[in-house]
BAFI-3210 file (N, C-alpha, C; in Angstrom, 3 decimals, decimal comma, padded with zeros to 6 digits):
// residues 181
n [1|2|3|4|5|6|7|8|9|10|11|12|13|14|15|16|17|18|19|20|21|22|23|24|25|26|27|28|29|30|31|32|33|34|35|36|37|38|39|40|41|42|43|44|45|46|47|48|49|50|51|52|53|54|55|56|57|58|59|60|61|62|63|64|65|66|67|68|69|70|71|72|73|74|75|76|77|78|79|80|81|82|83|84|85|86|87|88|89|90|91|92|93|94|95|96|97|98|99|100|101|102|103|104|105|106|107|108|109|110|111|112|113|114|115|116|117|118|119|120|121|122|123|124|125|126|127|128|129|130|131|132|133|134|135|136|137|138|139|140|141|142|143|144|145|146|147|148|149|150|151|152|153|154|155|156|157|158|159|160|161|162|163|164|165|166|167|168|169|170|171|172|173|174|175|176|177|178|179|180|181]
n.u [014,279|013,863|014,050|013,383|013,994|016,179|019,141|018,925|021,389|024,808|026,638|025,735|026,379|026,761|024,042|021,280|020,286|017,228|014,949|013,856|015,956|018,167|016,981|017,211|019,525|020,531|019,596|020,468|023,168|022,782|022,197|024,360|026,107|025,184|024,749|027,967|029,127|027,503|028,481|031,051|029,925|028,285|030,106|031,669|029,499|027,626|027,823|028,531|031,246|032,175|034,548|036,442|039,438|042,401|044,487|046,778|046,784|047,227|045,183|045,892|046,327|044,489|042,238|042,946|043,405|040,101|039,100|040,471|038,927|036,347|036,603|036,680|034,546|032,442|028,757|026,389|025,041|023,944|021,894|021,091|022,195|024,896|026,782|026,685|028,943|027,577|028,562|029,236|031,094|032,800|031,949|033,450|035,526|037,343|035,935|035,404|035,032|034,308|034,403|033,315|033,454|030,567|029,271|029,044|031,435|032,019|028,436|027,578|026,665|025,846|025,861|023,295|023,934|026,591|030,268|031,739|035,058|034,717|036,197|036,618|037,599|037,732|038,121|038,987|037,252|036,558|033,804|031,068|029,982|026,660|025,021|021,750|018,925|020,815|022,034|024,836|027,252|030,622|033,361|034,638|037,526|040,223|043,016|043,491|042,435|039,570|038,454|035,809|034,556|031,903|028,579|026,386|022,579|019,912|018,268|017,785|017,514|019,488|020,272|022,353|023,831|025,811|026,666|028,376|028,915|029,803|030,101|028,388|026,462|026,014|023,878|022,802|024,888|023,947|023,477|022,948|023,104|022,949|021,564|021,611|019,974]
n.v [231,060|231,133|232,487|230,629|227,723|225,553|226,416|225,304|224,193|223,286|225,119|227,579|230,453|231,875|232,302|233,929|236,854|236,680|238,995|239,604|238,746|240,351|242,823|242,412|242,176|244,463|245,944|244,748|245,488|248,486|248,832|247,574|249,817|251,460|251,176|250,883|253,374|255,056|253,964|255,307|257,953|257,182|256,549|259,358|261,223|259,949|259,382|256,957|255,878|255,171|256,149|254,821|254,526|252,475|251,360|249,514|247,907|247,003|244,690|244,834|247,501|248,821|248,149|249,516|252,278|252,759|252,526|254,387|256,281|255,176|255,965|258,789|259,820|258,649|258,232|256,549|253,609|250,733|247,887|244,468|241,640|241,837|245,286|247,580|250,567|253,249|256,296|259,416|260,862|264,458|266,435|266,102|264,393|261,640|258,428|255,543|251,794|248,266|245,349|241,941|238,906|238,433|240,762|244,711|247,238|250,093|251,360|254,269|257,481|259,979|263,441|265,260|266,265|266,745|266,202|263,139|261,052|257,574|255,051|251,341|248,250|244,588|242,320|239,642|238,016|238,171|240,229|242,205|245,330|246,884|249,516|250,537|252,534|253,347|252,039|251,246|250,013|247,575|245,717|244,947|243,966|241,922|243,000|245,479|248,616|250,238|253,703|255,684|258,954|260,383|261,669|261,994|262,451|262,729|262,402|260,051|256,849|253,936|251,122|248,584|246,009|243,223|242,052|240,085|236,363|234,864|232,798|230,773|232,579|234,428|236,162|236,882|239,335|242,176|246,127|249,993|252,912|255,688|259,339|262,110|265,816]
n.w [044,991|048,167|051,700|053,809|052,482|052,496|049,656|046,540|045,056|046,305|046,500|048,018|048,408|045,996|045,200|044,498|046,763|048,424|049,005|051,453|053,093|052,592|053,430|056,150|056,243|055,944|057,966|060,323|059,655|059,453|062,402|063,502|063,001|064,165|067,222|067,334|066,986|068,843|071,211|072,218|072,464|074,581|076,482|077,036|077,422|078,577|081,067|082,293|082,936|086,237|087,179|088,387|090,690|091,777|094,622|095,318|098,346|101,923|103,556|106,423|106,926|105,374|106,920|109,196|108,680|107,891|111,114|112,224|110,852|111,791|114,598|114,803|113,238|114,296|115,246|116,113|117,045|115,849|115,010|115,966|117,717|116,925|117,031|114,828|114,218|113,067|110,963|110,508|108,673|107,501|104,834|101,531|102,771|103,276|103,107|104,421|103,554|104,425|103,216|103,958|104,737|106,038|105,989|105,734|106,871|107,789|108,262|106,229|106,747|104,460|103,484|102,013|098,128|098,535|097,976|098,104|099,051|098,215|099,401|099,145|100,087|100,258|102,625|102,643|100,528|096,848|096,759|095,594|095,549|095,363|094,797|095,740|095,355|093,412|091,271|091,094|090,717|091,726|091,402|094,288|095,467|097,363|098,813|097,103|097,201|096,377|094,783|094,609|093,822|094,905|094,845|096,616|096,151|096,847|099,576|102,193|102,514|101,175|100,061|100,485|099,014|098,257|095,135|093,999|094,258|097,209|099,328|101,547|103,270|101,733|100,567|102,815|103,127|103,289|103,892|105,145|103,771|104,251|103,358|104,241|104,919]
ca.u [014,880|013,367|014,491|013,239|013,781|017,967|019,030|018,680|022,545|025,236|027,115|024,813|027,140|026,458|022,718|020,380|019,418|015,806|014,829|013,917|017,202|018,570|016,501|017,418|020,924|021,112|018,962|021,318|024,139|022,639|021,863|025,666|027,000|024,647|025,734|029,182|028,777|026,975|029,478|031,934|028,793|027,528|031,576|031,655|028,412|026,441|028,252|028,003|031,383|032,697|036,481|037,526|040,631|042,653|045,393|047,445|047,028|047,256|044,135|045,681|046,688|043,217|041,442|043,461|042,442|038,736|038,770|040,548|037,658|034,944|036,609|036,908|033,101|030,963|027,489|025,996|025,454|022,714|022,072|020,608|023,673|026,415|026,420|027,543|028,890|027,151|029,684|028,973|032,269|032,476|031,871|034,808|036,873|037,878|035,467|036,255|034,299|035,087|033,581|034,077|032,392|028,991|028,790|029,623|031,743|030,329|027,335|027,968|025,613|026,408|025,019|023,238|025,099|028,299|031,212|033,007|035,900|034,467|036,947|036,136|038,288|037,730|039,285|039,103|037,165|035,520|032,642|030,370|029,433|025,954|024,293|020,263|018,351|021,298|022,504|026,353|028,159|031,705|033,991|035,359|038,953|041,032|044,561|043,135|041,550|038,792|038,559|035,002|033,913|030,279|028,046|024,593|021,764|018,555|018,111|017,005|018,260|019,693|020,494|023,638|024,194|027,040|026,385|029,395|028,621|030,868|030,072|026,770|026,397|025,826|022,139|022,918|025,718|023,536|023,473|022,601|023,793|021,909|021,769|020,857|019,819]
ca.v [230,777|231,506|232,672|229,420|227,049|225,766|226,411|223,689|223,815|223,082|226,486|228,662|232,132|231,921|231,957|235,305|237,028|237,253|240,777|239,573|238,358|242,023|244,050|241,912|242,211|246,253|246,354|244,369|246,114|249,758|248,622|247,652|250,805|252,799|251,139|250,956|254,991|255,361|253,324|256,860|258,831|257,068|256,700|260,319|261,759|259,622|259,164|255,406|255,295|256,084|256,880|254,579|254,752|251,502|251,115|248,477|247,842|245,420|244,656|245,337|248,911|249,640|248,255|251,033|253,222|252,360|252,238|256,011|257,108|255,565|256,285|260,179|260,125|257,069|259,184|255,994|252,021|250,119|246,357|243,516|241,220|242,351|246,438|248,387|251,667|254,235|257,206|260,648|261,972|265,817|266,641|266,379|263,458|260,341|257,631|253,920|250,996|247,144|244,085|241,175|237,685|238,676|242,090|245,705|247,800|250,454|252,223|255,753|258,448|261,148|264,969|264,893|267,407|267,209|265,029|262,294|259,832|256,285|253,880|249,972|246,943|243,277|241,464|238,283|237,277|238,976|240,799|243,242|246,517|247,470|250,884|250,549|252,600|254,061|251,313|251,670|248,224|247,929|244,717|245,230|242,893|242,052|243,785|246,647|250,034|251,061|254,327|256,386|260,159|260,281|262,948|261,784|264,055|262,440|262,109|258,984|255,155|253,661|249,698|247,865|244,484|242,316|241,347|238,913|235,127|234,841|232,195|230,393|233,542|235,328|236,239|237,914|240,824|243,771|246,941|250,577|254,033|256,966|260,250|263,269|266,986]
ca.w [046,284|049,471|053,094|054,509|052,327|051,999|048,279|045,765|044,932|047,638|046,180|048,463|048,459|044,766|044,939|044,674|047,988|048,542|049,060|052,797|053,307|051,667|053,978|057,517|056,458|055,580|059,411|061,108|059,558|060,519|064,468|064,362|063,086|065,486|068,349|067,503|067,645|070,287|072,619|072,693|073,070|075,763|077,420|077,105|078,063|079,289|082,575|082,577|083,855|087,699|087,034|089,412|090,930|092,684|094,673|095,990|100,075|103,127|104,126|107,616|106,518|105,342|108,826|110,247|107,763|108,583|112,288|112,284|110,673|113,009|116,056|114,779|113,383|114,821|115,382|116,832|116,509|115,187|115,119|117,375|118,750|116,081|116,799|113,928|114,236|112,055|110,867|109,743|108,076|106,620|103,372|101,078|103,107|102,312|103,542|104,247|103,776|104,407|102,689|104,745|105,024|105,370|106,218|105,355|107,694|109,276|108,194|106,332|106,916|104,020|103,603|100,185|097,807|099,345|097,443|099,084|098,051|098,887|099,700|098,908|099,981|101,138|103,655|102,549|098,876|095,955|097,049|094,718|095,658|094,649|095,786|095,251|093,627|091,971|090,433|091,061|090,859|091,755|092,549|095,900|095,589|098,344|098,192|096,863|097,534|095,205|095,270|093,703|094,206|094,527|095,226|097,050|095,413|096,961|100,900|102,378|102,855|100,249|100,152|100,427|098,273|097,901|093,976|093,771|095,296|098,550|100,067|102,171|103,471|100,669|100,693|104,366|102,874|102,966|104,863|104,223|103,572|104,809|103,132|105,009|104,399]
c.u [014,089|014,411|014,418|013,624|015,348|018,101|019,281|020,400|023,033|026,315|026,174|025,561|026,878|024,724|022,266|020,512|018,189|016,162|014,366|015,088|017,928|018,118|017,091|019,008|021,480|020,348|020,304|022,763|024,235|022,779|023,459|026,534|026,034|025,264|026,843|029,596|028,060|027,846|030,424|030,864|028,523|029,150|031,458|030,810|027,319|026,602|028,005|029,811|032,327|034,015|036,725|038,483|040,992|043,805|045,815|047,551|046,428|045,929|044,541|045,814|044,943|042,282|041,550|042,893|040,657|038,342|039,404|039,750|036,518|034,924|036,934|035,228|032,341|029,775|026,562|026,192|024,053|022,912|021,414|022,017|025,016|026,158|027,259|027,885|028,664|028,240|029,431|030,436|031,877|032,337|032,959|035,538|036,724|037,067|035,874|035,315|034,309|033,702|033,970|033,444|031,357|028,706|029,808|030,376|031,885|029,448|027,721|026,321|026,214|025,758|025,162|023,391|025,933|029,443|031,730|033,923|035,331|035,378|036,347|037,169|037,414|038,670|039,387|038,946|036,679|034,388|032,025|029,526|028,240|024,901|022,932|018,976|019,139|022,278|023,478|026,641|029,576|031,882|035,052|036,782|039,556|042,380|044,324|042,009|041,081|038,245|037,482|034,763|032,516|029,736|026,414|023,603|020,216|018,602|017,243|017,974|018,567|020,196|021,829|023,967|025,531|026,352|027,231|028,668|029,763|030,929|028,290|026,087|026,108|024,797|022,110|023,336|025,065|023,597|023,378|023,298|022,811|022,683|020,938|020,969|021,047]
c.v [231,519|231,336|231,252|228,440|226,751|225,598|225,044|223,813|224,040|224,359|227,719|230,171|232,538|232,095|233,627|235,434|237,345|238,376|240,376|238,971|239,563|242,946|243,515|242,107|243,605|246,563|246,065|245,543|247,589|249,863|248,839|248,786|251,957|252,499|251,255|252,807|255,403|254,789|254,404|257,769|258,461|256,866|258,250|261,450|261,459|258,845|257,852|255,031|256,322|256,734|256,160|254,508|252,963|251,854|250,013|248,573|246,883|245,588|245,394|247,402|249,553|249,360|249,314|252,032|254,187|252,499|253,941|256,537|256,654|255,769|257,814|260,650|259,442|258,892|258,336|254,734|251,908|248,466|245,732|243,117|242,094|244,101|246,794|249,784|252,695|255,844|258,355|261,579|263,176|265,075|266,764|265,123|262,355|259,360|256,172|252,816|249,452|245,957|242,972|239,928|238,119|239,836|242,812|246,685|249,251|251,207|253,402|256,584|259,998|262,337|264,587|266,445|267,310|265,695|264,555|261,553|258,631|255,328|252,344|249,144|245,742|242,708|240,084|237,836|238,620|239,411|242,041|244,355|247,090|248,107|250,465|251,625|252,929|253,705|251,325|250,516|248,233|246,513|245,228|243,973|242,990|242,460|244,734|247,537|250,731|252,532|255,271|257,649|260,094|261,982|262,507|262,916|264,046|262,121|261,215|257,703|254,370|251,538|249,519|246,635|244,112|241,413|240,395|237,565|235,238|233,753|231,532|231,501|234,753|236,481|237,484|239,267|241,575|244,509|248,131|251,882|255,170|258,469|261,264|265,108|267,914]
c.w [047,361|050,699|054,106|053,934|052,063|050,127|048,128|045,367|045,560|047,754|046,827|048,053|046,893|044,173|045,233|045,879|047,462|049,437|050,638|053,444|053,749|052,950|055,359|057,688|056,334|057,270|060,573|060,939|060,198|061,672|064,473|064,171|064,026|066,963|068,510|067,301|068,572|071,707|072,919|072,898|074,309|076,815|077,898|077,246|078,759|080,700|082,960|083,313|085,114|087,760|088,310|089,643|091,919|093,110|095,152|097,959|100,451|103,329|105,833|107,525|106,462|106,600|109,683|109,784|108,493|110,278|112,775|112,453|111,755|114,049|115,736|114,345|113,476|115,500|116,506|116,948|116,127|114,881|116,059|117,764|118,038|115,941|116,168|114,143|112,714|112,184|110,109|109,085|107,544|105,669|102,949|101,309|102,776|103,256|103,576|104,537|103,410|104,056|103,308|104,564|106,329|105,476|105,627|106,706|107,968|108,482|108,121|106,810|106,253|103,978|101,512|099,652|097,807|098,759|098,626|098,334|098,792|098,793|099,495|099,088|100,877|101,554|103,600|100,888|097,859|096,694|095,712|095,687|094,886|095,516|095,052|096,315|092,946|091,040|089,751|091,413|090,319|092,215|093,287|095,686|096,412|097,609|097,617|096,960|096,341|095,713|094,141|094,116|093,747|095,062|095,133|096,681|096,184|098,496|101,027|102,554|101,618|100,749|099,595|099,764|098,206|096,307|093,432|094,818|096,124|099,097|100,621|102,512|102,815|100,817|101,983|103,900|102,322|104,167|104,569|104,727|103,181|103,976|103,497|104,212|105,128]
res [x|x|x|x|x|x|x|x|x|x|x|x|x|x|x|x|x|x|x|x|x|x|x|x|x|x|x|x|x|x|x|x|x|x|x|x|x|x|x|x|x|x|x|x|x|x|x|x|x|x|x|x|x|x|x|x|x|x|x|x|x|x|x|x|x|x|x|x|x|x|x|x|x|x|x|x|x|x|x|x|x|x|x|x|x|x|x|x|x|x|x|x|x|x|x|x|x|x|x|x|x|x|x|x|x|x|x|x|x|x|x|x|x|x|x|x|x|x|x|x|x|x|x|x|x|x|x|x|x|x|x|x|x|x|x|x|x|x|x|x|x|x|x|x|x|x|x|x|x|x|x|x|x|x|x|x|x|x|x|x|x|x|x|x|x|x|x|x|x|x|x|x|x|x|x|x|x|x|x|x|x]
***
C-alpha cells in the first residue's frame, strides 16, 4: 500500500499505515498538542490580550462625555475644511474617543510612559479600532463604551484605521494619535 495510491480493498481503516502516513500523523498530532499548550502560555504571558472592559451607554451620554473632555483639554485644531480639535489630557485620566461615519473624534495627543483609560464608542455602525504600528485592534460598537488602559512607550505619530467596513466611506476613517515626551 502506498500514501498515494487509494487501497485495493474498499475496507481502508483495516489496511497497514505506510510509515509516511505514521510519521505525518505522530507530526500533526505533536503541532496540535504544542499549540494547544501554548494557547494559556501565550493568554497568560504573552500579553496578547487588552483586558477590555465594556459598558452599556447612550451614544448621547458619551458625546457629552467626549466634548467635556475637549472643551477642558483641546491644545489646538488641525484639518483643512472639517477642523478637528486635538486634546492633550493628563496622565492617568480617562480619555474619550468617537467613531463616527467617517472619522475619528478628536485627535489625542498622549505623554509616552504615562497610563491612560481609552474610551471607544460609535455613534452610529460597527467600526474597528486599529492603532498602527502597534497593532491593537478593537471593535468599537454602538451602545457601548470600550474601555482599554494603555501605556504609550514610543514618542511619535501613530496611525488611526477603522478595520471594520462602514460604509462608501470607508477607505477615508483614519486619523492619528500623537505621543509626546
Amino acid at each position: 500500500m502506498s500514501a498515494i495510491e487509494p487501497p485495493v480493498q474498499r475496507v481502508w481503516w483495516k489496511q497497514p499505515l505506510d510509515r509516511a502516513e505514521l510519521l505525518w500523523i505522530i507530526l500533526a498530532l505533536a503541532w496540535c498538542l504544542i499549540m494547544f499548550f501554548m494557547m494559556p502560555y501565550w493568554h497568560l504571558y504573552g500579553k496578547q490580550d487588552l483586558g477590555s472592559e465594556a459598558y452599556r451607554m447612550s451614544p448621547d451620554d458619551y458625546a457629552k462625555l467626549t466634548e467635556a473632555m475637549v472643551t477642558k483639554y483641546k491644545v489646538r485644531e488641525e484639518g483643512g475644511d472639517q477642523k478637528v480639535p486635538v486634546v492633550h489630557p493628563p496622565a492617568g485620566s480617562d480619555v474619550y474617543l468617537i467613531a463616527r461615519l467617517w472619522s475619528w473624534y478628536p485627535i489625542l495627543e498622549l505623554e509616552s510612559g504615562k497610563t491612560y483609560r481609552l474610551h471607544l464608542e460609535s455613534m452610529d455602525y460597527l467600526h474597528g479600532f486599529s492603532l498602527q504600528p502597534e497593532n491593537i485592534n478593537i471593535e468599537v460598537v454602538p451602545g457601548y463604551d470600550r474601555v482599554l488602559t494603555i501605556t504609550p512607550e514610543h514618542p511619535g505619530t501613530y496611525g488611526l484605521v477603522c478595520n471594520e467596513y462602514c460604509g462608501i466611506g470607508h477607505s477615508t476613517m483614519t486619523s492619528r494619535l500623537y505621543v509626546v515626551k
